[in-house]
MDTraj code that builds the backbone (N, CA, C; nanometers):
import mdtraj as md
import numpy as np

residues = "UNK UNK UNK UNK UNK UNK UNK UNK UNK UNK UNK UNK UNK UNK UNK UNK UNK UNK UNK UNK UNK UNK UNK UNK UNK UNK UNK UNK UNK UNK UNK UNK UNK UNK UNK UNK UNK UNK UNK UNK UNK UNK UNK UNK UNK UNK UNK UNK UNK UNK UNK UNK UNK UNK UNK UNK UNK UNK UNK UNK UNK UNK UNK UNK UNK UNK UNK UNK UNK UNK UNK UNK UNK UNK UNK UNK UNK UNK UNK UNK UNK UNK UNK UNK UNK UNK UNK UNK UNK UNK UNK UNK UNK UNK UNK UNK UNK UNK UNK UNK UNK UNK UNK UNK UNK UNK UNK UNK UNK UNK UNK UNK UNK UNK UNK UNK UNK UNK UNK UNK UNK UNK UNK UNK UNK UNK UNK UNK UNK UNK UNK UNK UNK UNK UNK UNK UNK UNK UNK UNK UNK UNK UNK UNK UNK UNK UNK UNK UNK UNK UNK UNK UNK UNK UNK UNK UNK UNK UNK UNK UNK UNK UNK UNK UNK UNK UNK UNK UNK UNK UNK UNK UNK UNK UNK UNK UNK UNK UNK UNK UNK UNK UNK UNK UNK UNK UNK UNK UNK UNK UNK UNK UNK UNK UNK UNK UNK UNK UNK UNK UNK UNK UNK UNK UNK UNK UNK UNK UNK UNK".split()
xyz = np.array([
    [-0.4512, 14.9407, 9.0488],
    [-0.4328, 15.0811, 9.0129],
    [-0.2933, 15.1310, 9.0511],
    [-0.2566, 15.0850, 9.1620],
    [-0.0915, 15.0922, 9.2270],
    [-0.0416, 15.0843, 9.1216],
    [-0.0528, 14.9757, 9.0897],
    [0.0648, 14.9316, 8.9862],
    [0.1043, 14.9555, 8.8449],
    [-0.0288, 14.9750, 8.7791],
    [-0.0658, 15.0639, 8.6772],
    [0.0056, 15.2567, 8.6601],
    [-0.0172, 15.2792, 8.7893],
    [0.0575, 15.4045, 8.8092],
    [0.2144, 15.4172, 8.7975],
    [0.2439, 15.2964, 8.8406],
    [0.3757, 15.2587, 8.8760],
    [0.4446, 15.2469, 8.7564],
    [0.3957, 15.1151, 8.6739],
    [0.4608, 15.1526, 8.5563],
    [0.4531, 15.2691, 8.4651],
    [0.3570, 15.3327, 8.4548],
    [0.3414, 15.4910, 8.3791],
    [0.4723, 15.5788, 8.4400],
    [0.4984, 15.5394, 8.5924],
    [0.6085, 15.6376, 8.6300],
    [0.7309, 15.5542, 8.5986],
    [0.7507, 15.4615, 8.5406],
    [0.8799, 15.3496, 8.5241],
    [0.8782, 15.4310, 8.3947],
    [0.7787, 15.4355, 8.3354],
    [0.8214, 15.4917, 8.1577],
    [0.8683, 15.5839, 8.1441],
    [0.7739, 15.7017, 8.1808],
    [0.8096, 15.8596, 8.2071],
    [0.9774, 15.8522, 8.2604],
    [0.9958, 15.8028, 8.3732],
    [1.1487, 15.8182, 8.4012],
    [1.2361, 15.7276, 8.3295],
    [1.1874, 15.6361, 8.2416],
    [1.2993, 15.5352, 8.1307],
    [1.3243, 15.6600, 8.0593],
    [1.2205, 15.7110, 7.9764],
    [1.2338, 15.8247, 7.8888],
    [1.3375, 15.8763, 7.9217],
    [1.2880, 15.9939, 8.0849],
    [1.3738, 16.0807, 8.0800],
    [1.5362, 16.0873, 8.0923],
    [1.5387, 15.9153, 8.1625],
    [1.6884, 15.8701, 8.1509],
    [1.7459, 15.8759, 8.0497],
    [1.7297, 15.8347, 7.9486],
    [1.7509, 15.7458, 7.7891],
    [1.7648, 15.9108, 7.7558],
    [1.6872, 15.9851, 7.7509],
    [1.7419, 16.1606, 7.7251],
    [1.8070, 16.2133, 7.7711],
    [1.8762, 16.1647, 7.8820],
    [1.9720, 16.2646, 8.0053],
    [2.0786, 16.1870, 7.9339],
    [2.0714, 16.0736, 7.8449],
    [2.2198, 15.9854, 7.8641],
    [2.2405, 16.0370, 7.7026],
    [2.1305, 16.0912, 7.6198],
    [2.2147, 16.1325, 7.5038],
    [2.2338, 16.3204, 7.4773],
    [2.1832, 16.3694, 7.5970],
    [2.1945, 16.5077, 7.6222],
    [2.3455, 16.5280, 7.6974],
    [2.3976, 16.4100, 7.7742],
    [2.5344, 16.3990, 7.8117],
    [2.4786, 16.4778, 7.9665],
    [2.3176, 16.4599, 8.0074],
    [2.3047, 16.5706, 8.1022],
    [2.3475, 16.4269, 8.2462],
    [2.4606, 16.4202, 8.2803],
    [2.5374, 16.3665, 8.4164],
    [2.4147, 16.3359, 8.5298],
    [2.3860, 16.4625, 8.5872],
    [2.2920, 16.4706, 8.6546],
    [2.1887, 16.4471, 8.6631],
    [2.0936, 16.4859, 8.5731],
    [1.9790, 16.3702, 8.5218],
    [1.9485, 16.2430, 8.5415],
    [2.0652, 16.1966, 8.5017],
    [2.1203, 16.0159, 8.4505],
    [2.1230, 16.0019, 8.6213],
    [2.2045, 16.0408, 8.6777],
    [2.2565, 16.0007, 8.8056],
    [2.1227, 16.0253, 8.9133],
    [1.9924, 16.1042, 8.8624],
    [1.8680, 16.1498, 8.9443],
    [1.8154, 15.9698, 8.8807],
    [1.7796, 16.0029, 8.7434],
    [1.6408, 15.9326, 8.7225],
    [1.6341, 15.7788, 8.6921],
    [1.8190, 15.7470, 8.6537],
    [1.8372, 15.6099, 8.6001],
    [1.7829, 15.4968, 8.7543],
    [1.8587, 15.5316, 8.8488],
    [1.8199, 15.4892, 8.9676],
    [1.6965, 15.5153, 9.0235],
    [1.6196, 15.6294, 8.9937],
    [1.4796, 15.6212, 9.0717],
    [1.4152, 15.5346, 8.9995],
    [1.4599, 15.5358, 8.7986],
    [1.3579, 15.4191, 8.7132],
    [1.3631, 15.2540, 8.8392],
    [1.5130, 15.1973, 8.8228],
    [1.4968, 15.0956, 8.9031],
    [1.4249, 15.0883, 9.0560],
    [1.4686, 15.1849, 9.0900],
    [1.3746, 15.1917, 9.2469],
    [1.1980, 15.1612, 9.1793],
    [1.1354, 15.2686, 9.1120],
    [1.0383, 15.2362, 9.1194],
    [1.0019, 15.0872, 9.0321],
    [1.0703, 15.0532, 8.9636],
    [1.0478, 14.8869, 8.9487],
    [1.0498, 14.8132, 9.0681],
    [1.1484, 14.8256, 9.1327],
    [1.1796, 14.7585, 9.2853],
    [0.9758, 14.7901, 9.3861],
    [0.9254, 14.8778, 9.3719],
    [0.7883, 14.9426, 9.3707],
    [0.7203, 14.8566, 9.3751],
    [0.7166, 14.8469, 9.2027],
    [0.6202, 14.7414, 9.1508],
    [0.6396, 14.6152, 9.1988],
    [0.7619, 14.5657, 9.2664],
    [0.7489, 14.4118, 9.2730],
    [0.7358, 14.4332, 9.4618],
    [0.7039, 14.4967, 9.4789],
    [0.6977, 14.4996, 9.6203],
    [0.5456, 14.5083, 9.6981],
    [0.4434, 14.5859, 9.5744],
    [0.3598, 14.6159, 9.5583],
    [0.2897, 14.4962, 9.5546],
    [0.3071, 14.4028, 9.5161],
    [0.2192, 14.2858, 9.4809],
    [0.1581, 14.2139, 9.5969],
    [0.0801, 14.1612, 9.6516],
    [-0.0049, 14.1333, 9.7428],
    [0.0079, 13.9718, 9.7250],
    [-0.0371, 13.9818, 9.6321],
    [-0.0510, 13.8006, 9.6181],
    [0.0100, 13.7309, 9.5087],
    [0.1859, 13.7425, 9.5445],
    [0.2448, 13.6207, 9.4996],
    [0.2630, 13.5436, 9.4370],
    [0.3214, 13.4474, 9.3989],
    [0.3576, 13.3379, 9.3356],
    [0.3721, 13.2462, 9.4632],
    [0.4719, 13.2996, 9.5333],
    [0.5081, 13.2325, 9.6666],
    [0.5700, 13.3288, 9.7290],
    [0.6301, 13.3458, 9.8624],
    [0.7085, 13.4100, 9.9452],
    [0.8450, 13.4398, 9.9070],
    [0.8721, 13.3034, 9.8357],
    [1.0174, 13.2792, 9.8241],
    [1.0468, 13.3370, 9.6696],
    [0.9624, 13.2978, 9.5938],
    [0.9990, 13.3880, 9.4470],
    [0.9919, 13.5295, 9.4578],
    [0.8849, 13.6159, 9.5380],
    [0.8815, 13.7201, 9.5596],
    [0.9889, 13.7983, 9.6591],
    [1.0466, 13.7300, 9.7278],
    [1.1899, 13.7634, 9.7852],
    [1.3235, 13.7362, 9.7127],
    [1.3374, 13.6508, 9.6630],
    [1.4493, 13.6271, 9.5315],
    [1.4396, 13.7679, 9.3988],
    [1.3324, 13.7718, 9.3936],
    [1.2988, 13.8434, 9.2641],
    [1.3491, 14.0168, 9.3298],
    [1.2816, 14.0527, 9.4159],
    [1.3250, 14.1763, 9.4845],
    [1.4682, 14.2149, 9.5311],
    [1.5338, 14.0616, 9.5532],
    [1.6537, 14.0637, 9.5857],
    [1.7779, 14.1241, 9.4502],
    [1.6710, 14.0063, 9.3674],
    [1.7901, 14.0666, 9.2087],
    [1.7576, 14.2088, 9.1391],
    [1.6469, 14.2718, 9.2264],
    [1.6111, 14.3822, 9.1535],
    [1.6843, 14.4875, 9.2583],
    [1.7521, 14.4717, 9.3688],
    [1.8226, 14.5477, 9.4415],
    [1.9604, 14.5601, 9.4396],
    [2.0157, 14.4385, 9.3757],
    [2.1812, 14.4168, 9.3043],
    [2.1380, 14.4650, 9.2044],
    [2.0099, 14.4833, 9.1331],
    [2.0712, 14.5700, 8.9750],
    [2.0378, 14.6876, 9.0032],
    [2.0146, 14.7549, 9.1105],
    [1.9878, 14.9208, 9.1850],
    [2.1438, 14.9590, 9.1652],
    [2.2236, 14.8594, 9.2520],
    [2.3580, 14.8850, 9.2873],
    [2.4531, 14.8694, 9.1950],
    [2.3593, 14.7771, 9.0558],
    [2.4612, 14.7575, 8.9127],
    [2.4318, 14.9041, 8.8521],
    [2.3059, 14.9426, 8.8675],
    [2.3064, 15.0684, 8.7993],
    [2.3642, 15.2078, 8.8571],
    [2.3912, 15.1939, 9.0103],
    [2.4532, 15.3021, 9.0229],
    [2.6388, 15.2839, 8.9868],
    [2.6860, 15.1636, 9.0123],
    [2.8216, 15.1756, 8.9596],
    [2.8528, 15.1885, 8.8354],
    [2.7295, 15.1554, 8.7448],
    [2.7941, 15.1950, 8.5628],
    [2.7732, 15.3067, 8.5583],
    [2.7319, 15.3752, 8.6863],
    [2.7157, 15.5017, 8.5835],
    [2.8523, 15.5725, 8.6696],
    [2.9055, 15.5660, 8.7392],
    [3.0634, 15.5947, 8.7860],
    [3.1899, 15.5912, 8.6668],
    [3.2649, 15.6060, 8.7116],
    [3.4097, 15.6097, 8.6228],
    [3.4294, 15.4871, 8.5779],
    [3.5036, 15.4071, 8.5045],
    [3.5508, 15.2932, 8.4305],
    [3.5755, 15.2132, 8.4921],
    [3.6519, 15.2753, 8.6424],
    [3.7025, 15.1823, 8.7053],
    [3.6263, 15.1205, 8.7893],
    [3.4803, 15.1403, 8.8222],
    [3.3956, 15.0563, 8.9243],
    [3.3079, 14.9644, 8.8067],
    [3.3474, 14.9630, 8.6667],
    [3.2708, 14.8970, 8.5732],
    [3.2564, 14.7659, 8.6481],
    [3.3667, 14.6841, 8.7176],
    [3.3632, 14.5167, 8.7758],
    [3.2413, 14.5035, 8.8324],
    [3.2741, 14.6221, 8.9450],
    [3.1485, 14.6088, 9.0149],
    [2.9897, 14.6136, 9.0001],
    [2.9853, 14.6964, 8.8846],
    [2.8697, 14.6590, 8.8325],
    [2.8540, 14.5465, 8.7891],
    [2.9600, 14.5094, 8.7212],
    [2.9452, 14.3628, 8.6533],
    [2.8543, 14.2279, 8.7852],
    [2.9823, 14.2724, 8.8646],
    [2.9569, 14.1660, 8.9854],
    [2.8163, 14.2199, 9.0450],
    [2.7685, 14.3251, 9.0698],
    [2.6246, 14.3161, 9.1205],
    [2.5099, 14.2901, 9.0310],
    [2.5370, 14.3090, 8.8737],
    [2.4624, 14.2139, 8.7675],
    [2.4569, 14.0796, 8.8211],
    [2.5734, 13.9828, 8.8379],
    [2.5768, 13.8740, 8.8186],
    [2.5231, 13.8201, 8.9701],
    [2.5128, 13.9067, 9.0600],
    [2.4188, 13.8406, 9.1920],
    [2.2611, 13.8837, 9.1669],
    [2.2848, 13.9643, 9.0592],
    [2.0798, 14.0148, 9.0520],
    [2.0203, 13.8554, 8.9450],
    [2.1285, 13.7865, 8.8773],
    [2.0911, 13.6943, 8.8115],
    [2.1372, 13.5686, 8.8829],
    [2.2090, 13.5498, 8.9876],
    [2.2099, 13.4429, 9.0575],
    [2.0681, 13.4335, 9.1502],
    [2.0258, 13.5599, 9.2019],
    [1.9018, 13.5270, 9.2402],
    [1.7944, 13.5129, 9.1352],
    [1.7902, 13.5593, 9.0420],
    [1.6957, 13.5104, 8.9483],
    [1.6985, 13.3951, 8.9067],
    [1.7875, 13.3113, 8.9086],
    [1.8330, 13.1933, 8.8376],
    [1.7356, 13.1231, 8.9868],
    [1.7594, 13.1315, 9.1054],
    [1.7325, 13.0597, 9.2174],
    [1.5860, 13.0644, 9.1834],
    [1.5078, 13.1958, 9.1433],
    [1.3613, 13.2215, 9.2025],
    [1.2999, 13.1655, 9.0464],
    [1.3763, 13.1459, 8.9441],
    [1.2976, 13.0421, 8.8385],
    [1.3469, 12.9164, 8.8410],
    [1.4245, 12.8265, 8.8856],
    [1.4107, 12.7354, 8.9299],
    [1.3647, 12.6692, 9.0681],
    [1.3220, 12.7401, 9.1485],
    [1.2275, 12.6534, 9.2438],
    [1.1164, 12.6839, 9.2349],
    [1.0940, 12.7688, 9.1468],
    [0.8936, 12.7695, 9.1005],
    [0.8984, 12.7247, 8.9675],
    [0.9856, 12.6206, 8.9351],
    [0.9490, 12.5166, 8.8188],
    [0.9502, 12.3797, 8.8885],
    [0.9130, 12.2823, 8.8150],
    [0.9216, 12.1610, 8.8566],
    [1.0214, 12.0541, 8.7846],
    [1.1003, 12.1355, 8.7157],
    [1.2160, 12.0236, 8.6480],
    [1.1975, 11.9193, 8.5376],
    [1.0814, 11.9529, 8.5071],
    [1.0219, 11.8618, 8.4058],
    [1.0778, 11.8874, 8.2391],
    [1.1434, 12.0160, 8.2056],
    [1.1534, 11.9904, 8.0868],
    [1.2968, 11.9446, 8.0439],
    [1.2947, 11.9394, 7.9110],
    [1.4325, 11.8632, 7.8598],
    [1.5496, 11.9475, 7.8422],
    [1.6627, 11.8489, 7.9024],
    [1.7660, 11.9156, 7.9060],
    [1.8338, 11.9692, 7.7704],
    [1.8114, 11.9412, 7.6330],
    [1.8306, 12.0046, 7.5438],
    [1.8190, 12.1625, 7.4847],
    [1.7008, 12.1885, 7.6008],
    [1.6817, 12.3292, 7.5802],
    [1.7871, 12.4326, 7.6019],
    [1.8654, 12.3762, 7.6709],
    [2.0059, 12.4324, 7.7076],
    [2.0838, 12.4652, 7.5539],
    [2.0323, 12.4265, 7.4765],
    [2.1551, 12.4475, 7.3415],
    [2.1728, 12.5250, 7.2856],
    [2.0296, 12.6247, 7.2300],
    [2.0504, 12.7370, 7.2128],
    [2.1177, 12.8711, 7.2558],
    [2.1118, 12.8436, 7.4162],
    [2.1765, 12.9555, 7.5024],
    [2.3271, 12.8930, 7.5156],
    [2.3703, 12.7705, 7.5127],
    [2.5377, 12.7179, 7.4869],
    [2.5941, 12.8210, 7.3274],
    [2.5104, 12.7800, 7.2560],
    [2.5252, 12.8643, 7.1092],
    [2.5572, 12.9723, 7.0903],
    [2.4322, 13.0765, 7.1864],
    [2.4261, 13.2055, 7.1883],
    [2.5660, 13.2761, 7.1861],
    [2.5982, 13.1813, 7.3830],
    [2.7082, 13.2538, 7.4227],
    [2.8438, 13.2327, 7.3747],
    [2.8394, 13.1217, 7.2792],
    [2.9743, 13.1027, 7.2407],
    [3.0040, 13.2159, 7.1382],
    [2.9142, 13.2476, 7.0453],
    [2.8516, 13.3648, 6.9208],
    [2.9381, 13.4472, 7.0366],
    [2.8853, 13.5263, 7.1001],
    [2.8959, 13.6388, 7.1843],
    [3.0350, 13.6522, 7.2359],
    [3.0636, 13.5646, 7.2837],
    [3.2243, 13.5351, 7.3286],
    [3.3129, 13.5140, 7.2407],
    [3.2941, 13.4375, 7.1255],
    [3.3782, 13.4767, 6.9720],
    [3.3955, 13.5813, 6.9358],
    [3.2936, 13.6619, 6.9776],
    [3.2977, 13.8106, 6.8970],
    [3.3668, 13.9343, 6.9821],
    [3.3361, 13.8937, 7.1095],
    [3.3905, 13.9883, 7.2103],
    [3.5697, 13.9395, 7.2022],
    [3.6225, 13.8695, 7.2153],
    [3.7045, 13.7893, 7.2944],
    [3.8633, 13.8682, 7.2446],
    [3.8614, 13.9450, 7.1200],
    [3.9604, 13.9884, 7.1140],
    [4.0151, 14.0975, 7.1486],
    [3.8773, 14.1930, 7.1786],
    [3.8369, 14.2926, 7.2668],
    [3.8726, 14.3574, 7.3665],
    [3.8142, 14.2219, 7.4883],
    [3.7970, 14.2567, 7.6020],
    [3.9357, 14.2248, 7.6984],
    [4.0107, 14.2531, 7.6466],
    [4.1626, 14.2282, 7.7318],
    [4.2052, 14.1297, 7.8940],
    [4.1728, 14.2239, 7.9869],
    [4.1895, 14.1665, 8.1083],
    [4.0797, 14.1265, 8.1832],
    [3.9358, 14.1497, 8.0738],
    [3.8129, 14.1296, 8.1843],
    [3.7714, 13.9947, 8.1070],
    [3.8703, 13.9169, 8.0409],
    [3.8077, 13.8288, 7.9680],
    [3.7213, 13.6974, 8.1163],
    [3.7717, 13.7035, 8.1913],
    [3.6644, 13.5868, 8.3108],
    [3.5892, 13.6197, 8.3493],
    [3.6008, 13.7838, 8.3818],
    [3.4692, 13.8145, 8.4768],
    [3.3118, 13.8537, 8.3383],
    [3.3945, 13.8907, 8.2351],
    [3.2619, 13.9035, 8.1239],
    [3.1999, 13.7685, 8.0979],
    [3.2895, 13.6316, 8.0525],
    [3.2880, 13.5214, 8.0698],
    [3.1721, 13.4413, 8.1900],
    [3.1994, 13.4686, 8.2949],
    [3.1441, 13.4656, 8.4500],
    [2.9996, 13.5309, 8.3927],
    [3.0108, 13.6699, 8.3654],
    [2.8865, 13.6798, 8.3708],
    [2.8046, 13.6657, 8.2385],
    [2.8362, 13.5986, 8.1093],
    [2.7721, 13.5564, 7.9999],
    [2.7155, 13.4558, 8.0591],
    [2.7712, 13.4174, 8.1044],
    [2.7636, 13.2384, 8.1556],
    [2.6532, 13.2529, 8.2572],
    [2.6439, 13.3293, 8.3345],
    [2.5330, 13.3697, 8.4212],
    [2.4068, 13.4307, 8.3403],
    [2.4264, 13.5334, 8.2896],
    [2.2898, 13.5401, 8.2388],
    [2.1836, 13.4906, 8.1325],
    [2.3143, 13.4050, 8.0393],
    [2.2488, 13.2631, 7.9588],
    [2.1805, 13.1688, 8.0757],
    [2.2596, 13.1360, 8.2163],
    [2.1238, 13.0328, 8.2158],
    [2.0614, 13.0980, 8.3222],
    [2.0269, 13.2579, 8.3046],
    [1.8715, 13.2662, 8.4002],
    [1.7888, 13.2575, 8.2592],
    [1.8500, 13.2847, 8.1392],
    [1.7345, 13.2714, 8.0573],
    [1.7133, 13.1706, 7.9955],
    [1.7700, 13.1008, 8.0684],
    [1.7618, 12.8799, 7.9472],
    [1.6184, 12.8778, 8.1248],
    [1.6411, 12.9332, 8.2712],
    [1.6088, 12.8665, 8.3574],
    [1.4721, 12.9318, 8.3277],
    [1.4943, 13.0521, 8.2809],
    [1.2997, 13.1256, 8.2593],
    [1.2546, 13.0711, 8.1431],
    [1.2936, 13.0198, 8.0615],
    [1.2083, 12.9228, 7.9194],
    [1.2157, 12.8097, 7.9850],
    [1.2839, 12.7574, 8.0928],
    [1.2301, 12.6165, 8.1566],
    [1.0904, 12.6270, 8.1704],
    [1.0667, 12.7380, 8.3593],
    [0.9710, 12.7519, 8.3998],
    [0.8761, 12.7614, 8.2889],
    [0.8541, 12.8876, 8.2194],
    [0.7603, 12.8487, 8.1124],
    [0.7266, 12.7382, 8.0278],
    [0.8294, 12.6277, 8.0121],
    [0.7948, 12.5262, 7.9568],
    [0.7031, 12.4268, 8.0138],
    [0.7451, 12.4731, 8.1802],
    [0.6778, 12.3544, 8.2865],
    [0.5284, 12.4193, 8.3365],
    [0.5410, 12.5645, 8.3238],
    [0.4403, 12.5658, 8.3905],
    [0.3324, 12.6614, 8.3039],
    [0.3819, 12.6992, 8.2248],
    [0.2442, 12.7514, 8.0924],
    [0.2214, 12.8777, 8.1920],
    [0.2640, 12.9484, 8.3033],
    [0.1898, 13.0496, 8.3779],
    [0.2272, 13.1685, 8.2642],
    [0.1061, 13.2602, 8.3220],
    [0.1161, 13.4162, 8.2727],
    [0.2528, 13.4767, 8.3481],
    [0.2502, 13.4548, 8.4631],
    [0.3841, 13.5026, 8.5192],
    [0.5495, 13.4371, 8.4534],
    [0.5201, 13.2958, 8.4393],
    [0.6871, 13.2886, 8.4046],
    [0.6700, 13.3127, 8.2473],
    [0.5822, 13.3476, 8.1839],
    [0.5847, 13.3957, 8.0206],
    [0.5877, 13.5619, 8.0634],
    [0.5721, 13.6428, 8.1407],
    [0.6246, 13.7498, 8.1502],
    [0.7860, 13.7779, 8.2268],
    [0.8274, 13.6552, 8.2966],
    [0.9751, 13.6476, 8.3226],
    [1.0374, 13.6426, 8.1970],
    [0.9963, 13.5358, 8.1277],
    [1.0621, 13.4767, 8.0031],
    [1.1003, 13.5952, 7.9349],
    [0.9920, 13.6954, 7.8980],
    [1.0001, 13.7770, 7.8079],
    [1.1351, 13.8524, 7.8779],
    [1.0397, 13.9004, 8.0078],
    [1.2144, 14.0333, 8.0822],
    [1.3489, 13.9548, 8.0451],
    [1.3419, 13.7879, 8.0825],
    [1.4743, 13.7718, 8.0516],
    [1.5744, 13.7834, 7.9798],
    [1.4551, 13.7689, 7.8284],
    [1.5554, 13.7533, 7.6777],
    [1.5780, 13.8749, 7.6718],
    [1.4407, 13.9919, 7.7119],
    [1.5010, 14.1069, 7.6517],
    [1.6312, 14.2028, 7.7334],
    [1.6658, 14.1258, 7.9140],
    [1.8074, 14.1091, 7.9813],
    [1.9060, 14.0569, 7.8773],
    [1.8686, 13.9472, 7.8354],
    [1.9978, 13.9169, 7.7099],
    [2.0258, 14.0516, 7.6130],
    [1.9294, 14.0733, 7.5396],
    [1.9294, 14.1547, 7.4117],
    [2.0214, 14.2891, 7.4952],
    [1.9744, 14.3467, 7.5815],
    [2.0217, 14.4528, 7.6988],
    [2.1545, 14.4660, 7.6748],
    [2.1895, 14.3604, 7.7217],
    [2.3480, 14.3300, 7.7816],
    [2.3978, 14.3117, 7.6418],
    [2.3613, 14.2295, 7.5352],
    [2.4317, 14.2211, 7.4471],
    [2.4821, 14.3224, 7.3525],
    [2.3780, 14.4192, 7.3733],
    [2.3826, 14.5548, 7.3106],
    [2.5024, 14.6090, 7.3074],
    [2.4476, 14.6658, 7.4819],
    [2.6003, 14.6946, 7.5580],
    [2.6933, 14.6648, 7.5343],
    [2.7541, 14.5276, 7.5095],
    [2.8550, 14.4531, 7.5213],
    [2.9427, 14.5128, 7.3667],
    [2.8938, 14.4897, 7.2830],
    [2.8962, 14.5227, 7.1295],
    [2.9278, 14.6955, 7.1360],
    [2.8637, 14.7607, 7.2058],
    [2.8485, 14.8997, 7.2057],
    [2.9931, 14.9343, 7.3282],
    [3.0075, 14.8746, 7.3932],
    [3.1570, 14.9475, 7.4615],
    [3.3076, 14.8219, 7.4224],
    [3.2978, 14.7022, 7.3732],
    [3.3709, 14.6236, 7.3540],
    [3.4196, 14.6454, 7.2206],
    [3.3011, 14.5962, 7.1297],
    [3.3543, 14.6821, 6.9653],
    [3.3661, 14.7503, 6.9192],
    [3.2253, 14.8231, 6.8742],
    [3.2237, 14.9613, 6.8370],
    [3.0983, 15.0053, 6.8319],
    [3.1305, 15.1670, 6.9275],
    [2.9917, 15.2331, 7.0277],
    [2.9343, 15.2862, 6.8560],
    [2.8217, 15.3057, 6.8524],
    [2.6494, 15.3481, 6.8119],
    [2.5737, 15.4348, 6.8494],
    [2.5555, 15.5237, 6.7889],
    [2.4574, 15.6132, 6.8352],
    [2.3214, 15.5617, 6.9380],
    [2.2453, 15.4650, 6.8398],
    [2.1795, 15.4199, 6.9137],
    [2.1539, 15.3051, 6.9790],
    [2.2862, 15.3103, 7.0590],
    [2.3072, 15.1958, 7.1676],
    [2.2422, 15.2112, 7.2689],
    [2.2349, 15.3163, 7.2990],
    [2.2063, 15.3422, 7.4182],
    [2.0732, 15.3479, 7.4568],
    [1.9638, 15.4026, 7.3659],
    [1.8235, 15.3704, 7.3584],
    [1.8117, 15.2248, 7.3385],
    [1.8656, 15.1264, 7.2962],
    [1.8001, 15.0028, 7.2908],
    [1.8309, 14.9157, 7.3905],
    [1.9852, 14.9517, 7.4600],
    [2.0009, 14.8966, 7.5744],
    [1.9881, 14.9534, 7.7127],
    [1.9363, 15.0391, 7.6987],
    [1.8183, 15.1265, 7.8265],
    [1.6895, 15.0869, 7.8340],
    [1.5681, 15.1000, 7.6939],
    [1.5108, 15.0499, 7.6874],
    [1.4525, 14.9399, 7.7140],
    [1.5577, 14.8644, 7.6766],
    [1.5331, 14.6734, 7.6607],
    [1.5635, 14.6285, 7.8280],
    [1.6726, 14.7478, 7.8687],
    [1.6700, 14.6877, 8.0085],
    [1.5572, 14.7272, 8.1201],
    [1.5004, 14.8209, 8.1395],
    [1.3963, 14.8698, 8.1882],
    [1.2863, 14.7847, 8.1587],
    [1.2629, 14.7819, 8.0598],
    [1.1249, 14.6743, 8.0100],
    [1.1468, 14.5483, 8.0532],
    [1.2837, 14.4689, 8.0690],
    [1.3230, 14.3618, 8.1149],
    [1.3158, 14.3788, 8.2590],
    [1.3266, 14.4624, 8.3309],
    [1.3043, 14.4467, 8.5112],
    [1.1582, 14.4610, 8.5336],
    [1.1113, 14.5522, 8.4397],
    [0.9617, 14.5730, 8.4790],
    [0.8424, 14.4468, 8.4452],
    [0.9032, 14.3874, 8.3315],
    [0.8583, 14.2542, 8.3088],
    [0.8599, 14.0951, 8.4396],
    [1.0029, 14.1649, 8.4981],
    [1.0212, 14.0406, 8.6150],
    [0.9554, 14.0630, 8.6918],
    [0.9947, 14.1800, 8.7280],
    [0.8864, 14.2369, 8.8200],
    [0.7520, 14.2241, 8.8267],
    [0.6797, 14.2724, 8.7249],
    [0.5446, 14.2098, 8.6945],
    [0.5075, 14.0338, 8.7291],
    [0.6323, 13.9603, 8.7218],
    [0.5913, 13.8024, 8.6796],
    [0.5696, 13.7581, 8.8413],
    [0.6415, 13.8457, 8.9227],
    [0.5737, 13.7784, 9.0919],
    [0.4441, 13.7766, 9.1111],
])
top = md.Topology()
chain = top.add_chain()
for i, resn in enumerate(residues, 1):
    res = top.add_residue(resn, chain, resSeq=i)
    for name in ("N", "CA", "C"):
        top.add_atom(name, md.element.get_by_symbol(name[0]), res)
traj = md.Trajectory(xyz[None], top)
């Protein structure tokens, strides 16, 4: 029932974020974008019984670097890195907490699609992104393989939990890619609902998978 509540209040405040950010209302954004992640951080804290100790501490860990990714994007231009860089430690621990609750069993080919993805993505950005071309780089490269490492686990282990990682992960890809397209090429009205959306549903999904 906790938890059930929990996400009803993850939605209600996705909403009201995703409206504060096309009302231009500052304050809002800066109240509710961060309480949405806190109360995801909630839900995965909430859980009683585990996967293991260690996935459930990894997982909380990357959901507390993307607390701190979400409060620096929403700052001036110039702390954008830093968000970047506390993205890319919320997916270094994710990368850790789906590979040691897999068993290594599937084939290394699965890797090809996400080699593909990001080259797509980096072709397209690359003429773009001027001086941040390593650290965007750095972190493509990072969040392709938490999501080659969450279609592992699911490959190895058929659980309900790493098929609800799987899902948060891709829709972390779709998130970011949004974004990426929406401040690198050219911004969209509705960028911002799909990469709010997609990202919220993507933490609340990881979250769920402990």
């Amino acid at each position: 029932m906790l938890t059930i509540s929990l996400v009803v209040l993850v939605i209600l405040c996705a909403a009201l974020t995703i409206a504060a950010s096309y009302r231009d209302s500052q304050r809002q954004e800066y109240i509710f974008k961060p309480l949405t992640t806190t109360l995801i951080i909630l839900i995965a804290l909430s859980d009683t019984d585990p996967i293991s100790t260690t996935y459930h501490v990894l997982i909380v860990a990357g959901l507390v670097a993307s607390l701190a990714g979400d409060v620096f994007l929403m700052l001036p231009p110039d702390y954008f890195v830093r968000g970047l860089i506390s993205f890319l430690f919320a997916h270094i621990f994710y990368i850790i907490a789906f590979t040691v609750e897999g068993d290594g069993t599937a084939p290394f080919w699965t890797i090809i699609p996400f080699v593909v993805y990001g080259v797509i993505i980096l072709w397209r950005l690359w003429p773009d992104i001027g001086s941040l071309k390593i650290p965007v780089m750095v972190y493509i490269t990072a969040i392709l393989i938490m999501a080659w490492q969450a279609a592992n686990r699911w490959l190895e282990t058929e659980q309900n939990g790493s098929l609800l990682a799987l899902a948060g992960a891709y829709l972390f890809v779709a998130s970011d890619s949004v974004l990426a397209v929406e401040r690198f090429k050219h911004p969209f009205r509705s960028a911002r609902f799909w990469v709010l959306s997609s990202y919220f549903a993507a933490q609340t999904l990881i979250a769920l998978s402990i």
